[in-house]
NUBALO-70789 format. One record per residue (C-alpha): x negated, y, z; residue in one letter. Coordinates in Angstrom, 1 decimal. Layout:
<site X="X" Y="Y" Z="Z" resn="a"/>
...
# end
This chain:
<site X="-98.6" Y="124.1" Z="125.9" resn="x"/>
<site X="-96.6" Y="121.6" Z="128.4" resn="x"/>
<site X="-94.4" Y="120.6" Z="125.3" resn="x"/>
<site X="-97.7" Y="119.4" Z="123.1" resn="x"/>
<site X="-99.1" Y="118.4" Z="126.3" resn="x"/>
<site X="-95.7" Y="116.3" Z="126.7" resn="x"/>
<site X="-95.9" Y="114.9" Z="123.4" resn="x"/>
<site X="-99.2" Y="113.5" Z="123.7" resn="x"/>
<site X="-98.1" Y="111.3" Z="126.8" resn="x"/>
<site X="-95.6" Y="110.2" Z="124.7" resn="x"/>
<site X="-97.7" Y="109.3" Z="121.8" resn="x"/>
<site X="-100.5" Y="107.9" Z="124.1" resn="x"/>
<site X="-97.9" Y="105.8" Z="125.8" resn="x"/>
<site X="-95.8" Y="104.4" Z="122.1" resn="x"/>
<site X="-99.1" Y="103.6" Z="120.7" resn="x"/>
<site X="-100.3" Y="101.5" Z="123.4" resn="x"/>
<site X="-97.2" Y="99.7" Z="123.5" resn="x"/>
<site X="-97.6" Y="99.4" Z="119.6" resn="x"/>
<site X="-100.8" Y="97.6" Z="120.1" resn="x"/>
<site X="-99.8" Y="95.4" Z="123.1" resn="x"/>
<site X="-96.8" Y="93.9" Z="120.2" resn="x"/>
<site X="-99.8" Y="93.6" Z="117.8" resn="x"/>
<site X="-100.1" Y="89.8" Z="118.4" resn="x"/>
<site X="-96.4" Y="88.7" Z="118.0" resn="x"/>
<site X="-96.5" Y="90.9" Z="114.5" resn="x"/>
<site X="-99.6" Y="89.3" Z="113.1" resn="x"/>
<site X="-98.9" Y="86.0" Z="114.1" resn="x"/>
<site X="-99.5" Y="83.1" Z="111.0" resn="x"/>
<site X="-96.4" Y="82.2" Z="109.6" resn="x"/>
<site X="-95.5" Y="78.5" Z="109.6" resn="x"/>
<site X="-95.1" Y="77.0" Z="106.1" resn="x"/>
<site X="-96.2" Y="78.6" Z="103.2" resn="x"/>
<site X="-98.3" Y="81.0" Z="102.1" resn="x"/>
<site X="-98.5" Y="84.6" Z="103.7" resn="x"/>
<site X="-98.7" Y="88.0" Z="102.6" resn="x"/>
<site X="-101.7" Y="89.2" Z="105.2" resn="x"/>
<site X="-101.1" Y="92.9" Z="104.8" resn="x"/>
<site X="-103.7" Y="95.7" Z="107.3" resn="x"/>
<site X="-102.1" Y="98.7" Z="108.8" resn="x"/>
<site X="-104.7" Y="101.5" Z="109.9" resn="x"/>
<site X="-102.6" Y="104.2" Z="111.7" resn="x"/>
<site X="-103.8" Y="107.2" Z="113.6" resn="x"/>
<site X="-101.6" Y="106.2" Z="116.4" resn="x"/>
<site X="-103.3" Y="108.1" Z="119.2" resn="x"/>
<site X="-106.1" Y="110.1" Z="119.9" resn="x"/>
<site X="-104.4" Y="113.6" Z="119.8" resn="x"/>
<site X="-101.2" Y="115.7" Z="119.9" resn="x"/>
<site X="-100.9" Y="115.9" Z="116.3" resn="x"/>
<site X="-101.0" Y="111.6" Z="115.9" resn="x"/>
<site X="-97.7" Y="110.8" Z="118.0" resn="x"/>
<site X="-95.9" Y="111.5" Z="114.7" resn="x"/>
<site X="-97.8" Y="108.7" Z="113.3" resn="x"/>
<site X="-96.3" Y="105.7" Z="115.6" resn="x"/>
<site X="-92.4" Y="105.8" Z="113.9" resn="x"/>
<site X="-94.9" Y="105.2" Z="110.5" resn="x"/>
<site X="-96.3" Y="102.2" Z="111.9" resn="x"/>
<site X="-93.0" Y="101.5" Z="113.1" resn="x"/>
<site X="-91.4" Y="101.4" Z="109.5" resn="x"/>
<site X="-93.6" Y="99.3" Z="107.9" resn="x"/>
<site X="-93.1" Y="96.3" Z="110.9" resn="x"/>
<site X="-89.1" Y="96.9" Z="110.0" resn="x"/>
<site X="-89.7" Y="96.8" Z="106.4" resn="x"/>
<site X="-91.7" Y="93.7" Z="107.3" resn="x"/>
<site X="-89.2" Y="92.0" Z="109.4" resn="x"/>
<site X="-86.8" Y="92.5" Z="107.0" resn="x"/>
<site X="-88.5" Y="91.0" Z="104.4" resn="x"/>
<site X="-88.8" Y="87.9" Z="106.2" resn="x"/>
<site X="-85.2" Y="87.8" Z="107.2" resn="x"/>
<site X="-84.8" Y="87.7" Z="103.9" resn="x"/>
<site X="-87.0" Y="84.5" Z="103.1" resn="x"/>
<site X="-90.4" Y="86.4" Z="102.8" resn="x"/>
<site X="-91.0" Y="88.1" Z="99.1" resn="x"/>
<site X="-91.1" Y="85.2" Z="96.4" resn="x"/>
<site X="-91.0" Y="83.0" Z="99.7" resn="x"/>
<site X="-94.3" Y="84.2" Z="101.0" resn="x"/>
<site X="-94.0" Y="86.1" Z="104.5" resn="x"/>
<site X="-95.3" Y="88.8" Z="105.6" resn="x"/>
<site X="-98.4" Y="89.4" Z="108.5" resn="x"/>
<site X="-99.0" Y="92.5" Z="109.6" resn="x"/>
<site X="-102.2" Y="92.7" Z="111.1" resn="x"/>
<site X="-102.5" Y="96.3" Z="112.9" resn="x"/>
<site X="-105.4" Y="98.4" Z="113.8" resn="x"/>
<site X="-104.8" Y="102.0" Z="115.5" resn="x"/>
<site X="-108.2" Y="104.3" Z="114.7" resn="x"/>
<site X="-107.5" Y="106.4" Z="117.9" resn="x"/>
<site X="-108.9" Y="109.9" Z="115.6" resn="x"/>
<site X="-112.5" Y="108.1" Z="115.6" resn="x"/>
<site X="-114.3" Y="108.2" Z="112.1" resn="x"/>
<site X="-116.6" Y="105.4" Z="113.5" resn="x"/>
<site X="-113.3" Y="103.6" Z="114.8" resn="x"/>
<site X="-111.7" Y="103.9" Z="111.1" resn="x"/>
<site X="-114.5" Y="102.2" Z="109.3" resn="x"/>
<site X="-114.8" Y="99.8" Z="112.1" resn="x"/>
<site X="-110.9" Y="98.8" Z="111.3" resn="x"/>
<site X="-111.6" Y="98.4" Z="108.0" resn="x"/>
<site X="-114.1" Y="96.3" Z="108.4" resn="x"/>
<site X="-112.3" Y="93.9" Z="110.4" resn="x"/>
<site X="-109.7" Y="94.1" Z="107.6" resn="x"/>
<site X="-111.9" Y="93.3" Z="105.1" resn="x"/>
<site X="-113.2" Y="90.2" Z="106.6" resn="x"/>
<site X="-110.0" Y="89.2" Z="107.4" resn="x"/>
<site X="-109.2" Y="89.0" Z="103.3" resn="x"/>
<site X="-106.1" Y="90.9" Z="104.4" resn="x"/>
<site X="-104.3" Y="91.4" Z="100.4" resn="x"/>
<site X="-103.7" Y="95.2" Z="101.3" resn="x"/>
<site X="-103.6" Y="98.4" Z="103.2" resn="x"/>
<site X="-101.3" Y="100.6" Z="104.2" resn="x"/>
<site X="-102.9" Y="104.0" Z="105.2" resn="x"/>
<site X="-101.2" Y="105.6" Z="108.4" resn="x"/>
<site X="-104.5" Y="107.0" Z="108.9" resn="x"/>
<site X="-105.9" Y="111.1" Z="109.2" resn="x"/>
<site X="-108.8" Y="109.5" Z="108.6" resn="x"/>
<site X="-109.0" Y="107.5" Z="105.5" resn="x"/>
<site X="-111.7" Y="109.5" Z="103.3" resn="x"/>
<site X="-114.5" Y="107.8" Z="106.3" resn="x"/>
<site X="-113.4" Y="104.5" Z="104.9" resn="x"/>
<site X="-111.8" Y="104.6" Z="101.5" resn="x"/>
<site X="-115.2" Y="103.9" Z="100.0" resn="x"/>
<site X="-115.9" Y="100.2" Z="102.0" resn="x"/>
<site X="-111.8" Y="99.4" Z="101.2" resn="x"/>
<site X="-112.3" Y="100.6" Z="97.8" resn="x"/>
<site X="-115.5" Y="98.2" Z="97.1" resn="x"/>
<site X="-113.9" Y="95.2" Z="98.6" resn="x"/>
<site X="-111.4" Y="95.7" Z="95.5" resn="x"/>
<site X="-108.6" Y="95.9" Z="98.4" resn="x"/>
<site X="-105.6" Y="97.6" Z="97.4" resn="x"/>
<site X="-104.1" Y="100.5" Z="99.1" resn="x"/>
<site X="-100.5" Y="101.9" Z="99.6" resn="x"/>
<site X="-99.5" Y="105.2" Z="100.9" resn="x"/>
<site X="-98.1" Y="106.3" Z="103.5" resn="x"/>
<site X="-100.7" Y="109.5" Z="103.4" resn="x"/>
<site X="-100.8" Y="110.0" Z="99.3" resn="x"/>
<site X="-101.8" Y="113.7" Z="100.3" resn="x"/>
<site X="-104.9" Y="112.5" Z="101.2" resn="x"/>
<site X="-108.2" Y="113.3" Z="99.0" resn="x"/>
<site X="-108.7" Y="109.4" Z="97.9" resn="x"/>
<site X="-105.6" Y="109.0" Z="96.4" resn="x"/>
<site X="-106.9" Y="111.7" Z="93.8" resn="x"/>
<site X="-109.8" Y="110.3" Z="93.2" resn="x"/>
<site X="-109.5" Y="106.0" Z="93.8" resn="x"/>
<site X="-107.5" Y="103.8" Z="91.1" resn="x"/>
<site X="-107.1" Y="101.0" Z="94.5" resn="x"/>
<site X="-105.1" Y="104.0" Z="96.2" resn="x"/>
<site X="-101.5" Y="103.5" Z="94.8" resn="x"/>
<site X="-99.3" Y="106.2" Z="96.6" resn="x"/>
<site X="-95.4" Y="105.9" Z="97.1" resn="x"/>
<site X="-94.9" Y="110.1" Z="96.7" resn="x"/>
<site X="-96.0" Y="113.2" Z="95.3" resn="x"/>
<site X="-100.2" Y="113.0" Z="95.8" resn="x"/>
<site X="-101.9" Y="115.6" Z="97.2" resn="x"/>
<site X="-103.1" Y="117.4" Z="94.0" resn="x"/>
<site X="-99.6" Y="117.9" Z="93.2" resn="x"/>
<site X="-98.2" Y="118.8" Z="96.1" resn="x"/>
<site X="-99.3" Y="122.7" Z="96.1" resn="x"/>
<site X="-97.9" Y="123.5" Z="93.1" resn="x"/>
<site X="-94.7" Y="121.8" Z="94.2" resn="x"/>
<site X="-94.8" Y="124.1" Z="97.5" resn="x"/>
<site X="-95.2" Y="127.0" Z="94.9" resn="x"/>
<site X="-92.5" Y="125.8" Z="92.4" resn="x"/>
<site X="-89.9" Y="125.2" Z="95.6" resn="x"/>
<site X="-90.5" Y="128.7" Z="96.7" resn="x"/>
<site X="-90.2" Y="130.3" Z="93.2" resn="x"/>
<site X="-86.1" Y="128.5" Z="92.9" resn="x"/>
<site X="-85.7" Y="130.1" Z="97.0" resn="x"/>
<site X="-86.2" Y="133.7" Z="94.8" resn="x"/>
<site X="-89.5" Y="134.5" Z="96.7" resn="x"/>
<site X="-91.6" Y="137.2" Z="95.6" resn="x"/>
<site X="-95.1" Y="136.3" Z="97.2" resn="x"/>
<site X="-96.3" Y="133.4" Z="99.4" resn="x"/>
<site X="-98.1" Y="133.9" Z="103.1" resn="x"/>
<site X="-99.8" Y="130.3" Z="104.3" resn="x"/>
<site X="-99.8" Y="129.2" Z="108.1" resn="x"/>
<site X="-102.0" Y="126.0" Z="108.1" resn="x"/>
<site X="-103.5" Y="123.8" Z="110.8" resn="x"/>
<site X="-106.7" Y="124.1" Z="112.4" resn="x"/>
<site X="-106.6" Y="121.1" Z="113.7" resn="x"/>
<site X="-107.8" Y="119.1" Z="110.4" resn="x"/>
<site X="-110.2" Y="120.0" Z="107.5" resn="x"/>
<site X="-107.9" Y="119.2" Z="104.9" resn="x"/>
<site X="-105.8" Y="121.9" Z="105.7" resn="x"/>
<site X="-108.2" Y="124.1" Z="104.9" resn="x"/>
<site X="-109.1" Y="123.1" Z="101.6" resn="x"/>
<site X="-105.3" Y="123.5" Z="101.1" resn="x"/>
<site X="-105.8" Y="127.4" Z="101.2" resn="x"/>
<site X="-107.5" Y="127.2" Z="98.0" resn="x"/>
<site X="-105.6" Y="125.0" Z="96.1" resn="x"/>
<site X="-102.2" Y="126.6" Z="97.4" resn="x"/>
<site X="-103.9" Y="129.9" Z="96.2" resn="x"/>
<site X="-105.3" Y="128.0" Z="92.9" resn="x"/>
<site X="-101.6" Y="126.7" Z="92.1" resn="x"/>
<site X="-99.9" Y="129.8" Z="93.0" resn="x"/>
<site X="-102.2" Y="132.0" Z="90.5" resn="x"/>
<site X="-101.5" Y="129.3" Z="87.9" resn="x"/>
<site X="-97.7" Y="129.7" Z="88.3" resn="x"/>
<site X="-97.2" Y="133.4" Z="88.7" resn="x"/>
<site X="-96.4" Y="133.5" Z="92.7" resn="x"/>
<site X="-99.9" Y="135.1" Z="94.2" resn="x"/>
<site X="-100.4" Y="133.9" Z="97.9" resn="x"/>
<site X="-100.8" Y="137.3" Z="99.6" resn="x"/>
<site X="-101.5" Y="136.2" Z="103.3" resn="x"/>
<site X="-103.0" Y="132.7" Z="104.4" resn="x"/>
<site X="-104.7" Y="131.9" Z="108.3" resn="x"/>
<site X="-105.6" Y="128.7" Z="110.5" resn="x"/>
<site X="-103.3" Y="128.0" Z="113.4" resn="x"/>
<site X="-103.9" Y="126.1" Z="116.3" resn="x"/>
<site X="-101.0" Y="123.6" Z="117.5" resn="x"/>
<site X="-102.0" Y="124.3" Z="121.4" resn="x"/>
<site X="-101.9" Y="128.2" Z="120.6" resn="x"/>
<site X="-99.7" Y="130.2" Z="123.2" resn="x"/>
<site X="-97.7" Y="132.4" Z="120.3" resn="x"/>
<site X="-97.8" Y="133.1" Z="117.0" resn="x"/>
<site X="-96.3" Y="136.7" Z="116.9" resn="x"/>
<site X="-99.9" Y="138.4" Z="116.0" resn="x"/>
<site X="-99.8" Y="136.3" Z="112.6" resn="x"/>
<site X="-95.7" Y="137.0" Z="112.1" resn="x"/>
<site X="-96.7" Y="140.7" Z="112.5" resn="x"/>
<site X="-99.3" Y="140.6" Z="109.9" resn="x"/>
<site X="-97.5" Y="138.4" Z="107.6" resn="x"/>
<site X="-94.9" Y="141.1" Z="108.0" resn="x"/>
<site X="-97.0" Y="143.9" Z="107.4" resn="x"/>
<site X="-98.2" Y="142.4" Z="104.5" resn="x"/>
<site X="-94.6" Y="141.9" Z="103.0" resn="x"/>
<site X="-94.9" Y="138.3" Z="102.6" resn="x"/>
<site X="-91.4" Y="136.7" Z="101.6" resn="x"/>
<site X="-91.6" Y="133.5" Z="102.1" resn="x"/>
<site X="-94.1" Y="131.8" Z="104.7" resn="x"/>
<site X="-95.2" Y="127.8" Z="104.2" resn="x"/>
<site X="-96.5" Y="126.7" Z="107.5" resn="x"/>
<site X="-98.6" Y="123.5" Z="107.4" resn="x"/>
<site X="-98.2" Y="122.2" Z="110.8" resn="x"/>
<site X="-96.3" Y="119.6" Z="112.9" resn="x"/>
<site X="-92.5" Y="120.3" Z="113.8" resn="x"/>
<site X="-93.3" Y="121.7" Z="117.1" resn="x"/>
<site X="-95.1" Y="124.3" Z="115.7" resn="x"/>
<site X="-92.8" Y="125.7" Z="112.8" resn="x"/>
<site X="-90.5" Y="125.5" Z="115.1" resn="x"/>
<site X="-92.5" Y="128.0" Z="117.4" resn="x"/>
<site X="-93.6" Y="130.3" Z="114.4" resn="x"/>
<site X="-90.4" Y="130.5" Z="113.3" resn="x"/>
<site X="-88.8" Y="131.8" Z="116.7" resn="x"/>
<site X="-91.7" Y="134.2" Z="117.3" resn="x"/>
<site X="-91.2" Y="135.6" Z="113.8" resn="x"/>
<site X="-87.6" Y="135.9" Z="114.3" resn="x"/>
<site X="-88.6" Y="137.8" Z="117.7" resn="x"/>
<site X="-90.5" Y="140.6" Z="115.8" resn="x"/>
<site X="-86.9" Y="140.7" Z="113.3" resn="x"/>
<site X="-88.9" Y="139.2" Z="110.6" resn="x"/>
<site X="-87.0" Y="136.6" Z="108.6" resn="x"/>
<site X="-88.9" Y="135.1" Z="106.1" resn="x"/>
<site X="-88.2" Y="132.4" Z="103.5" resn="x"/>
<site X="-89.3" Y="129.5" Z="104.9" resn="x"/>
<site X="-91.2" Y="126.8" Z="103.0" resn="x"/>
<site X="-91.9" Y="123.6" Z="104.2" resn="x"/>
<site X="-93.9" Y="120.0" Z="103.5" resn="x"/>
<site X="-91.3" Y="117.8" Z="103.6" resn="x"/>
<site X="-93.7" Y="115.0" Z="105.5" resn="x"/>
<site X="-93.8" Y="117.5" Z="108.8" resn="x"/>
<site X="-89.3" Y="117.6" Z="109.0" resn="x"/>
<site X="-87.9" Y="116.9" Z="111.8" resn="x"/>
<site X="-83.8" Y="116.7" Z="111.9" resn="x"/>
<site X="-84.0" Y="119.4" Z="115.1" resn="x"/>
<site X="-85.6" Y="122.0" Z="112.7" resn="x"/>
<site X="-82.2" Y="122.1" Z="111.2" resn="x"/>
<site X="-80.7" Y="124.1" Z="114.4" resn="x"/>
<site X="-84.1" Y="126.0" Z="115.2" resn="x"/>
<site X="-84.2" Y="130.0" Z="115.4" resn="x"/>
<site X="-85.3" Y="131.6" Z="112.7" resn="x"/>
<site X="-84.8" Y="128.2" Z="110.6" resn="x"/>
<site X="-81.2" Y="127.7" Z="110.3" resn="x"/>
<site X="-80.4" Y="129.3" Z="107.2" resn="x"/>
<site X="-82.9" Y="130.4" Z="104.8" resn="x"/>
<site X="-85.5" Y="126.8" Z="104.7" resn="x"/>
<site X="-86.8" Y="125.2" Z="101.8" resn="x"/>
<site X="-88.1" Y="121.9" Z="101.8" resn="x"/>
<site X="-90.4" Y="119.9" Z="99.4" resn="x"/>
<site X="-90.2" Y="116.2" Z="100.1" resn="x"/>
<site X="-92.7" Y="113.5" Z="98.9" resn="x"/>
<site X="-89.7" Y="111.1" Z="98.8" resn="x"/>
<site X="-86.2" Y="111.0" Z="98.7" resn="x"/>
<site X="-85.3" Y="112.8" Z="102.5" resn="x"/>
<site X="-84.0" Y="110.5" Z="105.3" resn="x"/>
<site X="-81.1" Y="112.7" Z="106.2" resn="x"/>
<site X="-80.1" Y="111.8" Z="101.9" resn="x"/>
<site X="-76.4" Y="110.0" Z="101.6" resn="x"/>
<site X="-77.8" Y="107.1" Z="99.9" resn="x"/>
<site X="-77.4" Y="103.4" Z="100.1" resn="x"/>
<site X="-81.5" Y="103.0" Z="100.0" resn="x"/>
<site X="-82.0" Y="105.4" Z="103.0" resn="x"/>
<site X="-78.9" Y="103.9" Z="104.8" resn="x"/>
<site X="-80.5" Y="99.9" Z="104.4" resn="x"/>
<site X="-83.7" Y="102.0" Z="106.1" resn="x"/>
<site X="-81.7" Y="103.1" Z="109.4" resn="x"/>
<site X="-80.0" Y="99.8" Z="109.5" resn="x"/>
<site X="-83.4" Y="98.0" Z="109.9" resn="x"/>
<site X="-84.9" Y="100.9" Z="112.1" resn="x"/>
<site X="-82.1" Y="101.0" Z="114.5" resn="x"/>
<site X="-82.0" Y="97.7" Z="114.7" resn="x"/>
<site X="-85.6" Y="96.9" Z="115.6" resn="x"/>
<site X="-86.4" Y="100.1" Z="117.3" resn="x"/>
<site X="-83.0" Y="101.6" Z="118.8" resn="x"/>
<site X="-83.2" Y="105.0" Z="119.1" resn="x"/>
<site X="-86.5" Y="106.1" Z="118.0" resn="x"/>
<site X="-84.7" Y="107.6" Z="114.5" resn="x"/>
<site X="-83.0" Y="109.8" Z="117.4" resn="x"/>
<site X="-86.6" Y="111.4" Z="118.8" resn="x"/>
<site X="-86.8" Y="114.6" Z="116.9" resn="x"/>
<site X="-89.9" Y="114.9" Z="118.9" resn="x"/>
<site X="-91.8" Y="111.9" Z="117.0" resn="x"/>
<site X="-89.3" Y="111.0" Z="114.3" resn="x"/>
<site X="-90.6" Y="113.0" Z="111.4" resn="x"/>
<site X="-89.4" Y="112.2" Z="107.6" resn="x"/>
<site X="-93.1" Y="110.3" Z="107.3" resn="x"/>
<site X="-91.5" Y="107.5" Z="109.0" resn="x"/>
<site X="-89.5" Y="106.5" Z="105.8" resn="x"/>
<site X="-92.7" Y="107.2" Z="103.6" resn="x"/>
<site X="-93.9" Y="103.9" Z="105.6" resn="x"/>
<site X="-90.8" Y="101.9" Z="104.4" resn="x"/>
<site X="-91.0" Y="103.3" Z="100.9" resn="x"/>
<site X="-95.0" Y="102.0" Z="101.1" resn="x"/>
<site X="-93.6" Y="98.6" Z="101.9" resn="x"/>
<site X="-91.1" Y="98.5" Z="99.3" resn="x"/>
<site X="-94.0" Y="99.3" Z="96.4" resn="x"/>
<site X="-96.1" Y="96.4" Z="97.4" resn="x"/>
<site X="-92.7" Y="94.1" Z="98.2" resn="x"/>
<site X="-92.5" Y="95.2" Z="94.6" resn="x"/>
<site X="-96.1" Y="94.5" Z="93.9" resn="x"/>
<site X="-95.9" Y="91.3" Z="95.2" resn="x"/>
<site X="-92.8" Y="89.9" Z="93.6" resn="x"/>
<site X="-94.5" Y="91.0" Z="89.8" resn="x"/>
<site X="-97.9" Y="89.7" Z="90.8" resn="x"/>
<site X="-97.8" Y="86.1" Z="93.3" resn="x"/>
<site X="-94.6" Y="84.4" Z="91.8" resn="x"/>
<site X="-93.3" Y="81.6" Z="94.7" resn="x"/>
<site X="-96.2" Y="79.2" Z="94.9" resn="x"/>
<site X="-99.1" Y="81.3" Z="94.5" resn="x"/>
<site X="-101.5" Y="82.7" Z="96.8" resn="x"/>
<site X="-101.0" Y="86.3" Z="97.5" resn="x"/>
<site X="-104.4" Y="87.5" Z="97.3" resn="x"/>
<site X="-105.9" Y="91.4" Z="96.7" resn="x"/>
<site X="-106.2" Y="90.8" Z="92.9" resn="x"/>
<site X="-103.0" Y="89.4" Z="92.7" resn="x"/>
<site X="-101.5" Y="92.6" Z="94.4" resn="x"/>
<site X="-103.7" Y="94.8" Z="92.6" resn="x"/>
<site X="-102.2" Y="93.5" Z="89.1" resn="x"/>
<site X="-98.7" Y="93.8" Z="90.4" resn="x"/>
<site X="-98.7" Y="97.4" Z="91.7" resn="x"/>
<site X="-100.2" Y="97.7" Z="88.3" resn="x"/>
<site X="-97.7" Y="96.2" Z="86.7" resn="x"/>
<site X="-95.2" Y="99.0" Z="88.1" resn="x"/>
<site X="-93.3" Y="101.3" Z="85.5" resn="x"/>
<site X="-91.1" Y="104.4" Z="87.0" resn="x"/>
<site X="-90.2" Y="102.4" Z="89.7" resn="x"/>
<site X="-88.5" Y="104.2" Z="92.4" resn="x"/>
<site X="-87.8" Y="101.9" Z="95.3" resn="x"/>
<site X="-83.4" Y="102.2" Z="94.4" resn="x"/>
<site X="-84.2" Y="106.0" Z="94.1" resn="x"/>
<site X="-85.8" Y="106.8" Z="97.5" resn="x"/>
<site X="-89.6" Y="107.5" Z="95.1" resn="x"/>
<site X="-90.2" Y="109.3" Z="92.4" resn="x"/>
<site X="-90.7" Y="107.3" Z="88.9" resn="x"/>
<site X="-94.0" Y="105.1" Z="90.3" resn="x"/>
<site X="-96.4" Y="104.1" Z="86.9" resn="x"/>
<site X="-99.9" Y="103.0" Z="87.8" resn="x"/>
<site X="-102.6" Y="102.3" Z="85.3" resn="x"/>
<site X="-105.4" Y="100.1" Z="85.8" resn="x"/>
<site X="-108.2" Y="101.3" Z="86.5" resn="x"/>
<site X="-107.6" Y="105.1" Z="86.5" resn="x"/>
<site X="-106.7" Y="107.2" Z="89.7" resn="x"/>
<site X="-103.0" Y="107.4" Z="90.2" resn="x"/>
<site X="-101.4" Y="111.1" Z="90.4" resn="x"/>
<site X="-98.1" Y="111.4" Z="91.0" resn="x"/>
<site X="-96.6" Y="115.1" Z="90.1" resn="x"/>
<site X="-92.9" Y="115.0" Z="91.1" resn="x"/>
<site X="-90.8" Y="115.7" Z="94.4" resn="x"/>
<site X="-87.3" Y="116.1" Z="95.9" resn="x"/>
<site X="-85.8" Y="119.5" Z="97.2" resn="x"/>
<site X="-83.8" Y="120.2" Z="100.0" resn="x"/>
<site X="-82.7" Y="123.2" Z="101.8" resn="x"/>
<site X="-81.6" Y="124.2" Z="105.2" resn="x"/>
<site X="-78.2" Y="126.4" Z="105.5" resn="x"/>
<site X="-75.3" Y="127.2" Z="108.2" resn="x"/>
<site X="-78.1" Y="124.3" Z="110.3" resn="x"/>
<site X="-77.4" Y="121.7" Z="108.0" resn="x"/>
<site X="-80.1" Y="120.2" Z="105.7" resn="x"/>
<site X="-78.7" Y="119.2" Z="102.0" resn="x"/>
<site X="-80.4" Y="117.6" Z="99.0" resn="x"/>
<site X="-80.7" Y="119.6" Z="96.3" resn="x"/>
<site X="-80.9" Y="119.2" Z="92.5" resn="x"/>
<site X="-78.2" Y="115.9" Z="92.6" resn="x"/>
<site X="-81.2" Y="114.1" Z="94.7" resn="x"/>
<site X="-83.1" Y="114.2" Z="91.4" resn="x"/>
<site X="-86.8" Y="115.0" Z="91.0" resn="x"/>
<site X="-88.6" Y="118.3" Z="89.7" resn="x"/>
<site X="-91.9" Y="117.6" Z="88.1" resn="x"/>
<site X="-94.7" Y="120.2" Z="87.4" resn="x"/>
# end
């Protein structure tokens, strides 16, 4: 309780700081024409949106480095960034203001996006990740994710568990959002479809005291391997209350919720399997290493914050290399970058995978956008590893 508690302040306090630098990062640029890009980020508002803030933070690196670099095709790029605090009404009211500001796209930080995907998606504004679990990238040809979507990802969490040699699946899944909940029956659905039957699924609550009565029953139930659907803080706390009742489960997790102190925890140090939207941060390639350099060097130390830092901060960097992409294919120097102009470009995308940190990207106009591959990794001896060559399985 005083950890979450703890984590809160912290999140409260970054994402107030996030929006006093809002100015200085959506500034006009002087000469040339600009690349207005919107942000909506649940930034605060509750202890589960602190994990958000290192999101928000990626994309202003990715940004920054862009215009080091002379802006894309030499347009730079404005960030213009709106924080919708866990308020429906304060979601739709953000992307409002982003729609009358003509910004050319979206990036979706937000827990929120399904109360304004409809107004974005009229407006014929183009959005990019970071959330491609979310329902409207399933359903919306202007939601382009940068990963595995959401329909995809359960039978991923299924296939990851079947190469860990499990036997059954038990599901530990937030309470705290309804879209964990429709994740029972679609985690159920997938594992029916690929011959692993999900024996033991329950809500959990990140502010709950213990988790031994749901380690017991999983126990009981001879559940093999356990996916929890929470933030780090709470696998982390399963994990060492399971391993308290001698109950040492498989452990599957959704790669977005990692944390690099998982690595160490009890209970998760040796048998952990990970499913990751996009190629993990802790990968030894030259794409994640250009990522640190520009985090580290624009916000020192927050890689380092196991307590925020959560492998959905490089989903935000991989969401501004797409629409970099986008833009370069769409508004050559010259041009004005405008929504249509970005829309065509992300359309224009074939397998692209950002220097390998994606899987293959292919959007086609005019048709929702599901992307059905993902990364592996596993946790053994305390040390997280890519698996598979830091190639991708597809269902």
């Amino acid at each position: 309780m005083t950890k979450m508690r703890k984590l809160a302040t912290i999140a409260g306090a970054l994402a107030l700081a996030v929006v006093a630098g809002c100015s200085s990062t959506a500034s006009k640029s002087a000469g040339g024409d600009t690349v207005s890009v919107g942000v909506i980020c649940s930034c605060s508002g509750g202890s589960m949106t602190g994990f958000d803030v290192p999101v928000q933070d990626a994309v202003r690196a990715w940004a920054d480095t862009a215009n080091a670099a002379g802006g894309i095709n030499g347009h730079k790029v404005e960030l213009v960034l709106k924080d919708d605090g866990m308020n429906p009404g304060s979601a739709l009211s953000a992307a409002k203001s982003l729609i009358t500001a003509k910004v050319a796209a979206v990036v979706d930080i937000s827990i929120l996006d399904q109360s304004w995907s409809s107004a974005v998606e009229a407006a014929k504004i183009p959005v990019v990740g970071v959330l491609s679990n979310n329902k409207p990238f399933e359903t919306s040809p202007y939601f382009f994710p940068e990963g595995q979507t959401g329909d995809k990802i359960h039978q991923a969490i299924v296939g990851v568990a079947k190469q860990a040699g499990a036997a059954n699946l038990g599901f530990l899944y937030c309470a705290e959002a309804p879209v964990c909940a429709e994740s029972a029956t679609k985690l159920t659905d997938a594992g029916k479809e690929h011959g692993l039957p999900v024996t033991y699924n329950t809500k959990i609550s990140a502010t709950a005291p213990n988790y031994t009565a749901q380690c017991v029953a999983a126990q009981q139930q001879g559940v093999s391997a356990l996916y929890i659907g929470s933030t780090p803080a709470v696998i982390a706390h399963v994990a060492e209350d399971c391993a308290r009742q001698n109950y040492h489960p498989i452990y599957v997790i959704q790669g977005a919720a990692y944390a690099s102190n998982l690595a160490a925890a009890p209970g998760l140090s040796e048998n952990t399997w990970i499913q990751f939207s996009s190629l993990p941060f802790f990968a030894d390639s030259p794409a994640v290493q250009r990522f640190n350099t520009a985090m580290d060097a624009k916000f020192p130390g927050v890689r380092q914050d196991s307590n925020i830092f959560i492998h959905n901060a490089i989903m935000g960097w991989v969401s501004g290399q797409v629409l970099e992409q986008a833009v370069r294919n769409g508004a050559p120097a010259g041009t004005a970058v405008t929504s249509d102009t970005v829309v065509k470009g992300l359309e224009s995308l074939r397998d692209f995978t950002a220097d390998g940190l994606a899987p293959p990207l292919t959007f086609t106009a005019g048709q929702p956008h599901h992307i059905d591959c993902w990364f592996t990794a596993r946790v053994q001896g305390g040390t997280p590893q890519v698996l598979n060559d830091g190639k991708t399985t597809c269902a």
